[in-house]
BALUM-288578 format. One record per atom (N, C-alpha, C): residue in one letter; x, y, z. Coordinates in pm, whole numbers, plus 50000, padded with zeros to 5 digits. Atoms other than C-alpha are relative to their C-alpha. Layout:
# BALUM-288578
aXYZ/...
//
This chain:
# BALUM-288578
x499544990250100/x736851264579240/x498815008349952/x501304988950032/x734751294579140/x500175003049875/x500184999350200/x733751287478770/x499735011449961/x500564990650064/x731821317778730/x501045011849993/x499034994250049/x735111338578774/x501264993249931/x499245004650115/x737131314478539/x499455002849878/x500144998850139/x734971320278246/x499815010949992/x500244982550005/x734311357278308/x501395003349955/x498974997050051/x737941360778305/x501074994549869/x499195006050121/x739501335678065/x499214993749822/x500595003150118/x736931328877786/x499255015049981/x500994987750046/x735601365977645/x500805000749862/x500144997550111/x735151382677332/x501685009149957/x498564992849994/x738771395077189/x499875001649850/x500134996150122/x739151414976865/x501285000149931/x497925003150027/x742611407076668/x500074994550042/x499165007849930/x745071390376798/x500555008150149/x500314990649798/x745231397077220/x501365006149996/x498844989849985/x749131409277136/x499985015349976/x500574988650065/x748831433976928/x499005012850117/x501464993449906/x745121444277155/x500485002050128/x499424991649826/x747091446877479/x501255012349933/x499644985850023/x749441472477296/x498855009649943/x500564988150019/x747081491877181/x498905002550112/x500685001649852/x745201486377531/x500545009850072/x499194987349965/x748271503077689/x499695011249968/x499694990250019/x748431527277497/x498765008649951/x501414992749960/x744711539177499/x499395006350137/x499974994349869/x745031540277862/x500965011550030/x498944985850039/x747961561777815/x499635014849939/x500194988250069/x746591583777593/x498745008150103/x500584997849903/x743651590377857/x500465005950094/x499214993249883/x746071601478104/x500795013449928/x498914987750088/x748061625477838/x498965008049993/x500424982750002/x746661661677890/x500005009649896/x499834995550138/x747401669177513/x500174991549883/x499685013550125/x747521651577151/x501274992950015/x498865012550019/x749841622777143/x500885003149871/x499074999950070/x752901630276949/x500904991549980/x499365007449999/x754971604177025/x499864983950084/x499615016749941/x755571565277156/x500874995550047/x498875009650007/x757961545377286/x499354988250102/x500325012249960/x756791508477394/x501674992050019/x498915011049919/x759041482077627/x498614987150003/x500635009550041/x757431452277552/x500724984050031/x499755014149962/x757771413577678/x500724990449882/x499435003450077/x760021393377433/x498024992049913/x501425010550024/x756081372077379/x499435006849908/x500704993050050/x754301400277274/x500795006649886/x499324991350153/x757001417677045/x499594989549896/x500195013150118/x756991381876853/x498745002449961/x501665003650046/x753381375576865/x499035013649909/x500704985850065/x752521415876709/x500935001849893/x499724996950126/x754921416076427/x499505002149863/x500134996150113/x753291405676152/x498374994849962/x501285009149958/x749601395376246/x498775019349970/x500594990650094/x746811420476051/x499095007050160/x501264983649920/x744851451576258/x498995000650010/x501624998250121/x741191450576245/x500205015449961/x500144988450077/x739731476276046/x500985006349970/x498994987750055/x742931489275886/x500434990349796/x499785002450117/x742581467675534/x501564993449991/x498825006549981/x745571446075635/x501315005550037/x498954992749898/x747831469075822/x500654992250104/x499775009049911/x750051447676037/x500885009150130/x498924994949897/x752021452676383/x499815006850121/x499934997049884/x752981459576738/x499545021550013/x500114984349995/x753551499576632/x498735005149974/x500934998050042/x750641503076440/x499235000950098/x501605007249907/x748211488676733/x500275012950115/x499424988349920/x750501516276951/x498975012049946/x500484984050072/x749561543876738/x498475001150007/x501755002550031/x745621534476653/x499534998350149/x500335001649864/x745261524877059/x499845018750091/x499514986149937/x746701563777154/x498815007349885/x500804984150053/x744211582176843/x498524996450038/x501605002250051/x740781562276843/x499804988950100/x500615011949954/x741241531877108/x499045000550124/x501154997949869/x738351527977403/x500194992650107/x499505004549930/x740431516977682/x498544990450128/x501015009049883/x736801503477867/x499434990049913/x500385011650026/x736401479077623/x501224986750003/x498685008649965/x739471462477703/x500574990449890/x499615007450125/x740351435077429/x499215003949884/x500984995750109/x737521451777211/x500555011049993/x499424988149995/x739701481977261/x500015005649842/x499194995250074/x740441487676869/x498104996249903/x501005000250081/x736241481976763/x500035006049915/x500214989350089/x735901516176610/x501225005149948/x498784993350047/x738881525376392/x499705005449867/x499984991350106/x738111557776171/x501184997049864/x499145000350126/x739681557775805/x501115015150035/x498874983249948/x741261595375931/x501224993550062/x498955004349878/x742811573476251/x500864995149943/x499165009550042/x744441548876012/x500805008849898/x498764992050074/x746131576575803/x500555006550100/x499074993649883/x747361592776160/x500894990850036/x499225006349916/x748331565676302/x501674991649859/x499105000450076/x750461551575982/x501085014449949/x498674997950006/x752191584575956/x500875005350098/x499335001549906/x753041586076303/x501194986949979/x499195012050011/x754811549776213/x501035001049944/x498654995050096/x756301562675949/x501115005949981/x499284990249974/x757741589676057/x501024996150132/x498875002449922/x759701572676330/x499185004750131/x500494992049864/x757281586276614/x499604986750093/x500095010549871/x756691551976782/x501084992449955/x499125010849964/x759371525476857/x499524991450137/x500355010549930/x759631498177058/x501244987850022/x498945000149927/x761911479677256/x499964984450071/x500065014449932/x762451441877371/x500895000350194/x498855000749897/x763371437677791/x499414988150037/x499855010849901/x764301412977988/x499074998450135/x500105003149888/x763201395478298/x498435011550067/x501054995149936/x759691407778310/x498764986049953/x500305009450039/x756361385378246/x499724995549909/x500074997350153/x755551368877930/x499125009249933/x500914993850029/x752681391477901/x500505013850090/x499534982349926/x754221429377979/x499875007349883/x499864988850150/x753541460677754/x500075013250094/x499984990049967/x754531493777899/x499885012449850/x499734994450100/x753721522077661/x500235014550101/x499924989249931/x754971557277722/x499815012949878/x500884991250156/x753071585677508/x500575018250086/x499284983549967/x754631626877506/x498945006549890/x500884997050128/x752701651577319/x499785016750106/x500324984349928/x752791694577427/x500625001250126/x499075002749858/x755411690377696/x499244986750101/x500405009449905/x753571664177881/x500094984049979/x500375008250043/x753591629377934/x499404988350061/x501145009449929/x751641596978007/x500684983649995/x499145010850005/x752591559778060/x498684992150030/x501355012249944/x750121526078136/x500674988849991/x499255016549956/x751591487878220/x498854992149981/x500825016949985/x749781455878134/x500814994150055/x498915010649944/x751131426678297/x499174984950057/x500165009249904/x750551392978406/x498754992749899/x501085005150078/x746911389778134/x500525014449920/x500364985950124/x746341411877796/x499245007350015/x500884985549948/x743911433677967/x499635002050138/x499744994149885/x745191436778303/x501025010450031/x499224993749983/x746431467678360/x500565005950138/x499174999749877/x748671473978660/x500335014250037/x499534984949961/x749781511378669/x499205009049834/x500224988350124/x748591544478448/x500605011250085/x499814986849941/x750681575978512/x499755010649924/x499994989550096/x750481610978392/x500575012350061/x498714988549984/x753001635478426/x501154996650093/x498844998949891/x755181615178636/x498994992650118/x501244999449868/x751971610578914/x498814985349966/x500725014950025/x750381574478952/x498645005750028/x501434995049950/x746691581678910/x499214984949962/x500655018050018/x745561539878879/x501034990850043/x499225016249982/x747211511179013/x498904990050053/x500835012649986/x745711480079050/x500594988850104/x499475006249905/x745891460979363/x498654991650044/x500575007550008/x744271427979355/x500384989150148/x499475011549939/x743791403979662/x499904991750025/x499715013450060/x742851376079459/x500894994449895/x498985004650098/x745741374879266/x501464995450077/x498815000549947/x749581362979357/x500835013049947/x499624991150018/x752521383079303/x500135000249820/x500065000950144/x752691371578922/x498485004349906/x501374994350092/x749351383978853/x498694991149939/x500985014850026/x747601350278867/x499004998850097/x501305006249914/x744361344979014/x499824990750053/x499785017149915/x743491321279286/x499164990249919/x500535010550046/x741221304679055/x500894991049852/x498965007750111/x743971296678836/x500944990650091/x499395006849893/x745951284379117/x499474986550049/x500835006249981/x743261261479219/x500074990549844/x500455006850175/x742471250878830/x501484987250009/x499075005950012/x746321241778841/x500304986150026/x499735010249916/x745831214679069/x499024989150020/x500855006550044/x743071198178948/x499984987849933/x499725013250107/x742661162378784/x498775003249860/x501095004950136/x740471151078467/x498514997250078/x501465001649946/x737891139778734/x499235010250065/x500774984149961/x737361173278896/x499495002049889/x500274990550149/x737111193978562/x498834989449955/x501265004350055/x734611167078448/x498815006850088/x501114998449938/x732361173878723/x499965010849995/x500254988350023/x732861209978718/x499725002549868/x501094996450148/x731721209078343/x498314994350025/x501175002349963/x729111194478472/x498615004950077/x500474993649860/x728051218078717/x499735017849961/x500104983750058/x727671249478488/x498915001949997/x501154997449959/x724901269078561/x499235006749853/x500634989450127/x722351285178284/x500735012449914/x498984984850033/x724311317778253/x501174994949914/x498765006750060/x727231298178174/x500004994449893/x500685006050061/x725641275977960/x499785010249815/x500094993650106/x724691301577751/x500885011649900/x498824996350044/x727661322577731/x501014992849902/x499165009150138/x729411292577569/x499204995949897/x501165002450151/x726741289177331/x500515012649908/x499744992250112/x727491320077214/x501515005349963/x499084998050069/x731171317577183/x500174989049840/x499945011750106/x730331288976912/x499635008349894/x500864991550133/x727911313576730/x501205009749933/x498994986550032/x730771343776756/x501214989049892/x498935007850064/x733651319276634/x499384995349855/x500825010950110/x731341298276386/x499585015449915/x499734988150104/x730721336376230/x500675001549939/x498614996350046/x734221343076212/x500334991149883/x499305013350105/x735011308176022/x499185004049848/x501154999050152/x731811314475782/x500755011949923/x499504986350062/x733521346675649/x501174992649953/x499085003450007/x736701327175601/x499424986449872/x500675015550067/x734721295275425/x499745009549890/x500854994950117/x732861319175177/x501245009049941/x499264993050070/x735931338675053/x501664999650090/x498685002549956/x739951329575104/x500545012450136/x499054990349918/x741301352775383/x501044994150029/x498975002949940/x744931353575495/x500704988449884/x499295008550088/x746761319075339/x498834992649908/x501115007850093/x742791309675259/x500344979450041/x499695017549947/x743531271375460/x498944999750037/x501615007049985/x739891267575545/x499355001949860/x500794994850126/x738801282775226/x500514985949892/x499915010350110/x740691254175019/x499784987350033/x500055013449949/x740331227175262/x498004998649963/x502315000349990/x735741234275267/x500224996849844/x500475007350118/x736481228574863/x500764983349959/x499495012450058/x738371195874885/x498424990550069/x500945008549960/x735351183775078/x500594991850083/x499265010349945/x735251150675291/x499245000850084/x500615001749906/x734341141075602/x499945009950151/x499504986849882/x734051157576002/x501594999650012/x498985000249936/x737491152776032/x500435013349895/x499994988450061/x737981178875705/x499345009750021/x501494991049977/x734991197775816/x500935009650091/x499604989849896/x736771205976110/x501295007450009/x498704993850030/x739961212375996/x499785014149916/x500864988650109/x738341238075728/x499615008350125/x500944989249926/x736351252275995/x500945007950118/x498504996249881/x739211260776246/x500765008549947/x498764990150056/x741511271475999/x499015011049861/x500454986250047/x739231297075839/x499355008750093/x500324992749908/x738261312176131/x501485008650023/x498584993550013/x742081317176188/x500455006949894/x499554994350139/x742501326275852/x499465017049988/x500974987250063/x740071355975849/x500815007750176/x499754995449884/x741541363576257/x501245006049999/x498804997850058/x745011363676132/x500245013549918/x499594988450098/x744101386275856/x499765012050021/x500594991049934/x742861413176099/x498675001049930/x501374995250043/x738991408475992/x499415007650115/x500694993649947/x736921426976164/x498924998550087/x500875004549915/x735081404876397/x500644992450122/x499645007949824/x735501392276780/x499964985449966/x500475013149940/x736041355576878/x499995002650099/x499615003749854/x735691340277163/x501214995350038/x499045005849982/x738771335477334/x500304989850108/x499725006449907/x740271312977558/x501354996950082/x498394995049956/x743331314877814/x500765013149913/x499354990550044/x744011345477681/x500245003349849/x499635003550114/x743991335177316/x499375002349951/x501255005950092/x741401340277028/x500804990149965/x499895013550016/x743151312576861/x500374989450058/x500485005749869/x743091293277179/x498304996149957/x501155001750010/x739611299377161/x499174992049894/x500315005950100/x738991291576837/x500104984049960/x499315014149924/x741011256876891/x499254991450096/x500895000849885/x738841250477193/x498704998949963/x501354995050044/x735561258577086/x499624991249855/x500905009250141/x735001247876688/x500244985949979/x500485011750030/x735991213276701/x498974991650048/x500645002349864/x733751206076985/x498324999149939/x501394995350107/x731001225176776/x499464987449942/x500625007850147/x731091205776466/x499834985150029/x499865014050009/x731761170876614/x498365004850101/x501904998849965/x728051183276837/x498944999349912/x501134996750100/x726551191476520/x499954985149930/x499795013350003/x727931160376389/x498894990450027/x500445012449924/x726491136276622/x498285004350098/x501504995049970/x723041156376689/x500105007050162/x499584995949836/x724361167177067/x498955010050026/x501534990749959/x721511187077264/x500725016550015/x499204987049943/x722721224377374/x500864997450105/x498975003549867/x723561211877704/x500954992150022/x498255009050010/x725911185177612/x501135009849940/x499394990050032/x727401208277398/x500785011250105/x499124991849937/x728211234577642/x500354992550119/x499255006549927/x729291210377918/x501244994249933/x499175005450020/x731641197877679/x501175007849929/x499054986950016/x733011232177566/x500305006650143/x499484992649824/x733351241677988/x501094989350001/x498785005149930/x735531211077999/x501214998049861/x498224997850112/x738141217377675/x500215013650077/x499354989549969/x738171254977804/x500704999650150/x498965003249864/x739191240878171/x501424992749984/x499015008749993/x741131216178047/x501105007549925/x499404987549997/x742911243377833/x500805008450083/x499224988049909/x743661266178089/x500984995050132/x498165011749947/x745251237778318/x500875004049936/x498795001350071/x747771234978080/x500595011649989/x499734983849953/x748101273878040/x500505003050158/x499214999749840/x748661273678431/x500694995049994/x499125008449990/x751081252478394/x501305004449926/x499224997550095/x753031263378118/x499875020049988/x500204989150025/x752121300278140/x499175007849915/x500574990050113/x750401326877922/x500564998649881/x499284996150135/x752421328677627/x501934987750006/x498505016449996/x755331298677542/x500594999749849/x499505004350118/x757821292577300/x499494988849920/x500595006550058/x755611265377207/x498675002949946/x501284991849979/x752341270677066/x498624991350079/x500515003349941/x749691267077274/x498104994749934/x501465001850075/x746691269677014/x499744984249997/x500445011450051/x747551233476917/x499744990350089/x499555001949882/x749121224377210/x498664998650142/x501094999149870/x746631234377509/x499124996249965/x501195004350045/x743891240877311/x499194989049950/x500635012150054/x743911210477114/x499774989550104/x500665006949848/x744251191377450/x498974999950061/x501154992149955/x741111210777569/x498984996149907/x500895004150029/x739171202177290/x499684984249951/x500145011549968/x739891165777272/x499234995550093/x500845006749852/x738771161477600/x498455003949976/x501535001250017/x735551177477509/x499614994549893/x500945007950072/x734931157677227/x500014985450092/x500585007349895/x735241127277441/x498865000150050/x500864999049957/x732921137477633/x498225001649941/x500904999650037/x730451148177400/x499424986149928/x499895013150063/x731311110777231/x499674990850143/x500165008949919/x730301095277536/x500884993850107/x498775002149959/x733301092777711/x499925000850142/x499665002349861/x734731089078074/x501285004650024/x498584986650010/x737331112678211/x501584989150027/x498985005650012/x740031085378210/x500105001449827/x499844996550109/x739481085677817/x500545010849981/x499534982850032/x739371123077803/x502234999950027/x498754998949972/x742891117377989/x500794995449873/x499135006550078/x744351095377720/x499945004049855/x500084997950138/x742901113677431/x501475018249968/x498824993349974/x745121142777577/x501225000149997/x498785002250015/x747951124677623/x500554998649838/x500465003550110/x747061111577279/x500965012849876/x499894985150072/x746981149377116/x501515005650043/x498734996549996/x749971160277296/x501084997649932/x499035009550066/x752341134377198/x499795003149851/x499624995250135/x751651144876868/x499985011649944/x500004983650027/x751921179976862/x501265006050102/x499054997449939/x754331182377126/x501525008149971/x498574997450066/x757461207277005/x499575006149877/x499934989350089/x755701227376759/x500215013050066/x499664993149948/x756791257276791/x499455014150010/x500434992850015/x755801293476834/x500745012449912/x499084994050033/x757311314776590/x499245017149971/x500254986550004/x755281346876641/x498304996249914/x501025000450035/x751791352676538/x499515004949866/x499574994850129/x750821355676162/x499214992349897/x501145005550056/x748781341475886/x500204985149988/x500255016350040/x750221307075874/x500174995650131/x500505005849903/x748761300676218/x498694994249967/x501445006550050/x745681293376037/x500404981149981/x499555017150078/x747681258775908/x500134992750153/x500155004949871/x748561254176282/x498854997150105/x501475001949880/x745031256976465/x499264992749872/x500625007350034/x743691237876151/x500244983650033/x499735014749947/x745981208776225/x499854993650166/x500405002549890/x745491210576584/x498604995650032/x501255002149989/x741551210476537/x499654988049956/x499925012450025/x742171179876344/x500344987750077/x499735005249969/x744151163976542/x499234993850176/x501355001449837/x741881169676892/x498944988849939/x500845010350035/x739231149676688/x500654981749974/x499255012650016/x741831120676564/x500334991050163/x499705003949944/x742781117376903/x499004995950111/x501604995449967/x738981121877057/x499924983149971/x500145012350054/x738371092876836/x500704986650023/x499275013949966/x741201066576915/x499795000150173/x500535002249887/x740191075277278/x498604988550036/x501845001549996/x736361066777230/x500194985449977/x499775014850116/x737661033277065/x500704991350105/x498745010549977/x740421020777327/x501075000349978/x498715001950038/x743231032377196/x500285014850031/x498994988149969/x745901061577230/x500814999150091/x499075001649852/x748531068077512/x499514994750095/x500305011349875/x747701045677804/x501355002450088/x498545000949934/x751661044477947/x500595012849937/x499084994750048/x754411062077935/x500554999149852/x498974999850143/x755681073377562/x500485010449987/x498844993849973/x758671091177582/x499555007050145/x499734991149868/x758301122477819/x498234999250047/x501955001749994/x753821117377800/x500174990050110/x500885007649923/x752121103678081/x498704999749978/x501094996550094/x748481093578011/x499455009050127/x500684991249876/x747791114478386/x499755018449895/x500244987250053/x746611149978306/x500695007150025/x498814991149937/x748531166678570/x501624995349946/x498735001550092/x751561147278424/x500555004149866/x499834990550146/x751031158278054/x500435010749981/x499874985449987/x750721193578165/x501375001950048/x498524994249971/x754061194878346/x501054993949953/x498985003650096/x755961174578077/x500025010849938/x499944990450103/x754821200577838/x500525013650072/x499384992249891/x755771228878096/x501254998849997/x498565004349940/x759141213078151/x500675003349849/x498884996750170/x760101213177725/x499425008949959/x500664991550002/x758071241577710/x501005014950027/x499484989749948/x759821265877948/x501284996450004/x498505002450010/x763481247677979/x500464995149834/x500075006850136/x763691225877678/x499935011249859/x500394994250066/x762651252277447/x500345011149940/x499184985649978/x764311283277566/x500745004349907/x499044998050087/x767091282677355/x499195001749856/x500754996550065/x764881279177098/x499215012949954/x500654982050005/x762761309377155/x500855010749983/x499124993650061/x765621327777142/x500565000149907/x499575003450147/x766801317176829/x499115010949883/x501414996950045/x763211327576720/x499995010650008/x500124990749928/x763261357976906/x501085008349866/x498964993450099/x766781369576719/x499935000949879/x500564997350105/x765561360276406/x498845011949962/x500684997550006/x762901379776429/x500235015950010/x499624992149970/x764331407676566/x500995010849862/x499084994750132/x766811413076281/x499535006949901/x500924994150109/x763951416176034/x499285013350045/x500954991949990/x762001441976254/x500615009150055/x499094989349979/x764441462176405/x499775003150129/x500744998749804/x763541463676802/x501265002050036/x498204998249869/x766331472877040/x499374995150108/x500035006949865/x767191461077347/x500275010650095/x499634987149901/x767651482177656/x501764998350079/
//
């Protein structure tokens, strides 16, 4: 497996929330192709992404939320070559254009069917002309840009399948606990140091969140109850989310597609290193194998799930690297997984929003709880209920109540959601 294009592609710097940042991705590429000012919008959007951009804050817009919004601000001011950093620079002018484009009814947006969970088509008019751009398959892979009708970009990859998946995801898929150990093992300098500095970028984010409430403020009240690493890390997780949620104004690192993935992944890993004195290099061998072990599960279950995956994958992902950094042996790692699952298993995803902070705090918690009854001898070993303590088995239980199991669910979710925000269907 070729690490150095798994972390290039699935662990980088992402600003907001990656829903939201692939519409306004689109629709920066869009606006690039439009031959005159952008007057209008209309977005078709993946049932995943409508959810996940409802009600989840903007950077730089002073708590401006939403799918339209990220439309509008992507088409006046976004920089389609920074791809998930797309929405860095957002003028105080842009954010009074782009709100009374919103206002005024000039973008909409539109829920379809039977495309992947990750699809955003935006289509931008403006002086008789007009322009269009497709994500699909990742939040900053874009697949087509037209303008006037006339394909002037498509993207034709032939390391990807027809779903838009890379062979090194393909590969990842099929992997045990004992591979992924050794391939954390096997990360080179470059690498090494890249995940060093998604700890610093994230561990920023949280500090801003620790020193003053953002969003529901769940790291901000948990850092004053005090306590031990197991509060530490719960605090530190969920004020990173807290301040990410509230559209602050700084990048994490993400992971599978996620900042709070990333975040999930990454800070418990941190603090239980800092913890226990861990050198650099344990440290980032043991953040290469939560972000592998992560993105298994993501292959498995997809990009985007009616379940959530922050607590879900990620917390799986960073169990296993505390293990490891605890001294551990990748049969542990396995059982601290099964461990974490089994008790997170069936939360759900109900769209992206500030009380995800409560969700990636309890997940960050719980990766350590389960870290810990690993390290000790204890946790899932056998079968309990649908858990196996195998890795590849975990992953395609959760897969299975994930994508069938669930469904109905998400739709439930979906309709609710819908009601309040007003989306049509095609």
């Amino acid at each position: 497996m070729e690490l150095r294009s798994f972390f290039e592609q699935e662990v980088k710097p992402a600003l907001g929330c990656t829903e939201p940042g692939a519409v306004a991705l689109a629709a920066a590429n869009a606006a690039r192709a439009l031959l005159c000012p952008v007057q209008s919008i209309r977005l078709r959007l993946s049932a995943n992404i409508f959810k996940n951009g409802i009600a989840v804050g903007i950077p730089g817009t002073r708590g401006l939320r939403g799918n339209l919004l990220a439309a509008a601000l992507g088409s006046l001011c976004g920089n389609p070559a920074r791809g998930l950093l797309v929405l860095e620079h957002v003028p105080e002018e842009a954010v009074k254009m782009a709100r009374t484009m919103v206002e005024g009814g000039l973008v909409t947006q539109e829920v379809v069917p039977d495309v992947p969970s990750v699809f955003v088509e935006a289509f931008l008019s403006g002086g008789g002309h007009t322009s269009s751009a497709v994500i699909s398959g990742r939040h900053d892979r874009v697949v087509e840009v037209r303008s006037d009708g006339e394909v002037i970009r498509r993207l034709l990859e032939a390391d990807t399948n027809l779903q838009g998946r890379p062979a090194y995801i393909e590969e990842l898929a099929n992997q045990d606990m004992e591979g992924l150990w050794a391939l954390a093992g096997s990360i080179d300098a470059d690498v090494e140091r890249f995940l060093l500095e998604g700890v610093r970028m994230n561990r920023d984010v949280a500090d801003q969140g620790l020193e003053s409430p953002w969003g529901l403020g769940v790291g901000f009240s948990l850092a004053k109850a005090g306590g031990d690493i197991l509060y530490r890390i719960k605090a530190i997780a969920g004020a990173a989310a807290d301040v990410r949620m509230d559209g602050g104004p700084w990048p994490v690192m993400s992971s599978a597609g996620s900042g709070n993935h990333g975040i999930t992944a990454i800070l418990p890993v941190a603090v239980a290193a800092e913890e226990w004195c861990k050198t650099p290099r344990e440290l980032a061998e043991a953040l290469a194998l939560s972000h592998l072990v992560t993105g298994l599960i993501k292959a498995h279950t997809g990009r985007l799930t009616p379940t959530c995956g922050c607590v879900i994958a990620a917390g799986a992902g960073a169990a296993a690297g505390i293990v490891r950094l605890g001294g551990g042996t990748p049969p542990q790692a396995e059982r601290a997984v099964a461990s974490l699952v089994s008790s997170l298993l069936g939360v759900l995803c109900d769209g992206a929003k500030g009380s995800c902070a409560l969700k990636v705090s309890a997940g960050a918690g719980e990766a350590y709880l389960a870290a810990r009854m690993a390290l000790e001898g204890r946790g899932v070993s056998d079968r309990q209920g649908v858990i196996l303590p195998g890795l590849g088995e975990t992953a395609r239980a959760v897969a299975e109540i994930s994508r069938h199991g669930m469904a109905a669910v998400d739709a439930t979710v979906l309709r609710l959601l819908e009601e309040t925000e007003g989306a049509s269907r095609p």
